[in-house]
Short mmCIF file of the C-alpha atoms (twelve columns), coordinates in Angstrom:
data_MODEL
# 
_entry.id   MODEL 
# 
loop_
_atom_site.group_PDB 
_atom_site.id 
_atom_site.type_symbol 
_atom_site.label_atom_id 
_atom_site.label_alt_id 
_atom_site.label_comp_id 
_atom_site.label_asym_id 
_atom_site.label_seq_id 
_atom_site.Cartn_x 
_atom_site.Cartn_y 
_atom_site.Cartn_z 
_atom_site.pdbx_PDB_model_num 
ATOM 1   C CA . UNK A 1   10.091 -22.324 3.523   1 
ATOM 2   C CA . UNK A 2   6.406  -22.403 2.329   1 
ATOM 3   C CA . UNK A 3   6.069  -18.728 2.268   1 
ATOM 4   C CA . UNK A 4   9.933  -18.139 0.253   1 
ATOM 5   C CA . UNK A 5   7.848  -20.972 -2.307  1 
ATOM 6   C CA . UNK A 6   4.818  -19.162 -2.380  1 
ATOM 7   C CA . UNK A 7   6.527  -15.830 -3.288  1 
ATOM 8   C CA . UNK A 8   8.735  -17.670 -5.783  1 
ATOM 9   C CA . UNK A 9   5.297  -18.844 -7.580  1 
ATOM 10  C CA . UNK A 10  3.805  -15.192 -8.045  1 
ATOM 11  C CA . UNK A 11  4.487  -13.603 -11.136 1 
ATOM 12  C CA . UNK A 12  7.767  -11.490 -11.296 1 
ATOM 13  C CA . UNK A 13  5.387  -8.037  -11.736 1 
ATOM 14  C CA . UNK A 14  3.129  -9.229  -8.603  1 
ATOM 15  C CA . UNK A 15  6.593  -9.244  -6.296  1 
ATOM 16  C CA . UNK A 16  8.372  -6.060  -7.829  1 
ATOM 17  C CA . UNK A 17  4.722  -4.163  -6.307  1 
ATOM 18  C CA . UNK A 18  4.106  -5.464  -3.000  1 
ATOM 19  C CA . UNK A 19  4.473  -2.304  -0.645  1 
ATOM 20  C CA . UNK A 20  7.185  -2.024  1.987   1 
ATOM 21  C CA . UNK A 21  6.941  -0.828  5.836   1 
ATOM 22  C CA . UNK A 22  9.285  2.032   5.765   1 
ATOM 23  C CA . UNK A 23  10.178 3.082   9.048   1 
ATOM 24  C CA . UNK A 24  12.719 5.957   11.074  1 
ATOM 25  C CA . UNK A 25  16.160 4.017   10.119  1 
ATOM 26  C CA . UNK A 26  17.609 1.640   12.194  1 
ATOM 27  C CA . UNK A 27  21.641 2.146   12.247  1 
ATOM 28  C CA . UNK A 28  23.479 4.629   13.472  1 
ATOM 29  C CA . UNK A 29  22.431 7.857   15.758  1 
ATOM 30  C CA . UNK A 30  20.207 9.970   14.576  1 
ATOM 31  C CA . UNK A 31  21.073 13.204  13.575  1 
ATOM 32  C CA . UNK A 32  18.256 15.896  13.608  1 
ATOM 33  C CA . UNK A 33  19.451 18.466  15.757  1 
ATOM 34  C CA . UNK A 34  21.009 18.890  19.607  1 
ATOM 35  C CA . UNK A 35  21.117 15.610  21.457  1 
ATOM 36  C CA . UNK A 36  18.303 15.329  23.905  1 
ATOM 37  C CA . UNK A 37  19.095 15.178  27.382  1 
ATOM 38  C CA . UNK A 38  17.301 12.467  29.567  1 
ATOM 39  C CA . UNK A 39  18.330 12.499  33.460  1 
ATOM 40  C CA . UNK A 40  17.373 10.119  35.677  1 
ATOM 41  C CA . UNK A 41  17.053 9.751   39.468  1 
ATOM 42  C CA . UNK A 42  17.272 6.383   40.720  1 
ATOM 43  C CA . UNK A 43  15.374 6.867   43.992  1 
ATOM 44  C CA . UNK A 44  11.823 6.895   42.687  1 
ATOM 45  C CA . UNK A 45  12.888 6.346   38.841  1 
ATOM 46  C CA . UNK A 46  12.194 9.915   37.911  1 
ATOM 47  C CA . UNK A 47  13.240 11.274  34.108  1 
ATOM 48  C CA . UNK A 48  13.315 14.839  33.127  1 
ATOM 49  C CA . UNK A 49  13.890 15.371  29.246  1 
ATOM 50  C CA . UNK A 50  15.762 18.323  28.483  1 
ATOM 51  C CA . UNK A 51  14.478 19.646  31.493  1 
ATOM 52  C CA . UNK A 52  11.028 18.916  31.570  1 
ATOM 53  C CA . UNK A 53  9.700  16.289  33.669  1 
ATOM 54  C CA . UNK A 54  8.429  13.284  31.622  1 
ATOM 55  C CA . UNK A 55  7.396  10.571  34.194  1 
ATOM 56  C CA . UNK A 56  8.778  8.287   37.104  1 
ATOM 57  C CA . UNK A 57  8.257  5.092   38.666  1 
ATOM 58  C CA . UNK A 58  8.589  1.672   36.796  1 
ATOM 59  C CA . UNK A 59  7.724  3.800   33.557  1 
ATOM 60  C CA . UNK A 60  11.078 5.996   34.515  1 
ATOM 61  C CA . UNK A 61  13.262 3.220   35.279  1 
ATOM 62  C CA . UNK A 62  11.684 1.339   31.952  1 
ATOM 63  C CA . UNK A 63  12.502 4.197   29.908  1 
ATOM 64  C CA . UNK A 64  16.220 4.250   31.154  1 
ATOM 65  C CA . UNK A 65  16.587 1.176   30.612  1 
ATOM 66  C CA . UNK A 66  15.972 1.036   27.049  1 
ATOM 67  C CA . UNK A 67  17.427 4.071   26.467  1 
ATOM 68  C CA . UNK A 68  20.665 2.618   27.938  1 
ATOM 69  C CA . UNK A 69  20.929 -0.399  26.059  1 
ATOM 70  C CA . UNK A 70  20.466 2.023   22.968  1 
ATOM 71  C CA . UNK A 71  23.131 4.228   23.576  1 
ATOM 72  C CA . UNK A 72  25.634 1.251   24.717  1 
ATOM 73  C CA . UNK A 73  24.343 -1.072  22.079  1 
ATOM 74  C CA . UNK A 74  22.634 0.583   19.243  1 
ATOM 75  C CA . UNK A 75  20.153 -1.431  19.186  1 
ATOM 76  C CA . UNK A 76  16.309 0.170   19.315  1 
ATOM 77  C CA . UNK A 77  14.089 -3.168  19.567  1 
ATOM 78  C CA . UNK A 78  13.209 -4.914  23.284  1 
ATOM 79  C CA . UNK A 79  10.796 -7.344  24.215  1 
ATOM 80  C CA . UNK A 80  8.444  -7.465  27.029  1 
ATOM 81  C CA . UNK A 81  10.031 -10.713 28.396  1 
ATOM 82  C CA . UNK A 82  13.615 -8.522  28.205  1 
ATOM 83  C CA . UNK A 83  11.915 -6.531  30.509  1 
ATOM 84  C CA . UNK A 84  10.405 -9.186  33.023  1 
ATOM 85  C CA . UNK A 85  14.055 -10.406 33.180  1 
ATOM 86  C CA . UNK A 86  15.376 -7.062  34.535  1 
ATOM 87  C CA . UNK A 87  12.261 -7.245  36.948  1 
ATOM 88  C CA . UNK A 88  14.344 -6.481  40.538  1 
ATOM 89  C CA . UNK A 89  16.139 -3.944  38.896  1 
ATOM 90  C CA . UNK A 90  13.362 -2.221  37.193  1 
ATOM 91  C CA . UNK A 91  11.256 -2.065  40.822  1 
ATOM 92  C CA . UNK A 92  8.402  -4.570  39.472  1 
ATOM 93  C CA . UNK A 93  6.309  -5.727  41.705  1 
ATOM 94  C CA . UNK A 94  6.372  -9.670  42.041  1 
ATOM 95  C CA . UNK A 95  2.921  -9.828  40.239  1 
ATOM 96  C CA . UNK A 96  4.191  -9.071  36.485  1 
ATOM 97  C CA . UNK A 97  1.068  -8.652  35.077  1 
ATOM 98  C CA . UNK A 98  1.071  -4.998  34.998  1 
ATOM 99  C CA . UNK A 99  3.927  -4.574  32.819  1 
ATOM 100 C CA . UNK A 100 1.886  -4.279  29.917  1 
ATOM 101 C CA . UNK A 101 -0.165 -1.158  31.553  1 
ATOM 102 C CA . UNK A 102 3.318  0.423   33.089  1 
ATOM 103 C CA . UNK A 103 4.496  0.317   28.845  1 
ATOM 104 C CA . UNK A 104 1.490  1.598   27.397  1 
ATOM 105 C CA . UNK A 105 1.211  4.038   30.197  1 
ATOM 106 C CA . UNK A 106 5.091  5.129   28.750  1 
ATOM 107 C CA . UNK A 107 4.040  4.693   25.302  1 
ATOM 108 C CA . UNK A 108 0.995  7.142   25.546  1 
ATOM 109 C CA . UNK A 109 3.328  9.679   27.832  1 
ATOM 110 C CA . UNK A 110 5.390  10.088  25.236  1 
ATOM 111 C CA . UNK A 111 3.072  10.507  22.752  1 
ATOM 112 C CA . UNK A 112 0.992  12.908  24.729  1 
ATOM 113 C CA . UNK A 113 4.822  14.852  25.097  1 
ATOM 114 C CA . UNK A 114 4.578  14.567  21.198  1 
ATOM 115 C CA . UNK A 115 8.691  15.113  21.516  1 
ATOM 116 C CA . UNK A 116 11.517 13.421  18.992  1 
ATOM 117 C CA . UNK A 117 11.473 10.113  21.683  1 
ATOM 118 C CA . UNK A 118 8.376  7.279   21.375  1 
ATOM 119 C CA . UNK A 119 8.076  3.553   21.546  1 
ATOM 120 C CA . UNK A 120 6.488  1.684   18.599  1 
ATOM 121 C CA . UNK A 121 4.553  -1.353  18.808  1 
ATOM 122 C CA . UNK A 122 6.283  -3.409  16.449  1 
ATOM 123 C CA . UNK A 123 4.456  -6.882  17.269  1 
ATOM 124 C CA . UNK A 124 2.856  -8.633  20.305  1 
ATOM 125 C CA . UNK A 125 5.337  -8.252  23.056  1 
ATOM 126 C CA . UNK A 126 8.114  -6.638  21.010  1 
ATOM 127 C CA . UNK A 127 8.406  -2.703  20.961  1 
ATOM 128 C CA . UNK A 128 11.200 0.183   19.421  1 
ATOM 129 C CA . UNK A 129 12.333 3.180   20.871  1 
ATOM 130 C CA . UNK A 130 11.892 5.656   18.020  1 
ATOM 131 C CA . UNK A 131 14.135 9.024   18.308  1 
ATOM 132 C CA . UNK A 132 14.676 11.507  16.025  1 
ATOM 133 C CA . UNK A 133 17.968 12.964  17.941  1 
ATOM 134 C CA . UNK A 134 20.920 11.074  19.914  1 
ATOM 135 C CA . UNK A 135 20.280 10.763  23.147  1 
ATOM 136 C CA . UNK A 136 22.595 12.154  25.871  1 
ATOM 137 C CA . UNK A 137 21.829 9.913   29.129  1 
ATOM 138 C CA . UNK A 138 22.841 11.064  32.827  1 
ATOM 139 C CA . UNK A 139 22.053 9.918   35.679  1 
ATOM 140 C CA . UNK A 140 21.289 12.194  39.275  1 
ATOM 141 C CA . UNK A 141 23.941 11.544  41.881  1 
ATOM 142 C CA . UNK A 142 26.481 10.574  39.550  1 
ATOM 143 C CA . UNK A 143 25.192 7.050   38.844  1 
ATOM 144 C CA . UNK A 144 26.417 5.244   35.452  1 
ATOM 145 C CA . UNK A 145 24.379 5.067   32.675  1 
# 
């Protein structure tokens, strides 16, 4: 409430110039060209994109996991705690402080790749997965999505 009076008390010129964040848009697919194929294998948590091996292990099995909830969902943002929930399922170890290293070791993959698919740091413990093309998910051995 303090900070909706505080922004009520600045002139009306100070308000109309404060800069806004303007990030990749949040609704909807995105549309900038062929979807992008990510194929995962369950075993050892292996993704290929379009192809081209990307990285496995709890990184993999991270990455298909957002990507899932995106594509069933819509929805781009997770947290870390998200993540500790699916902990079994994701194949983390039962000491969980080494989630933060297994998502920055994703986060700088990706970025290394320098392809249309990343993960933003949005705030402490909350991250987006940023893509400039829909994603087409499938999973090796027939496995859902």
């Amino acid at each position: 409430m303090r900070a909706l009076e505080a922004a009520a008390a600045l002139p009306e010129d100070a308000r109309a110039v404060a800069p806004v964040e303007q990030g990749p848009p949040r609704c909807g697919p995105p549309r900038y060209g062929p979807p992008l194929l990510l194929r995962y294998f369950a075993r050892d948590g292996t993704v290929f994109v379009d192809g081209q091996y990307l990285i496995k292990g709890v990184a993999g099995a991270i990455l298909w996991k957002v990507a899932g909830d995106m594509q069933r969902s819509g929805r781009r943002d997770f947290s870390t705690r998200e993540l500790r929930l699916a902990g079994s399922a994701l194949g983390l170890p039962d000491v969980q402080d080494n989630l933060g290293v297994r998502l920055l070791l994703l986060q700088r993959r990706l970025a290394d790749w320098g392809g249309p698919l990343q993960i933003r740091r949005l705030r402490r413990g909350c991250y987006e997965l940023v893509t400039e093309r829909a994603l087409r998910l499938e999973a090796a051995g027939g496995e859902p999505a």
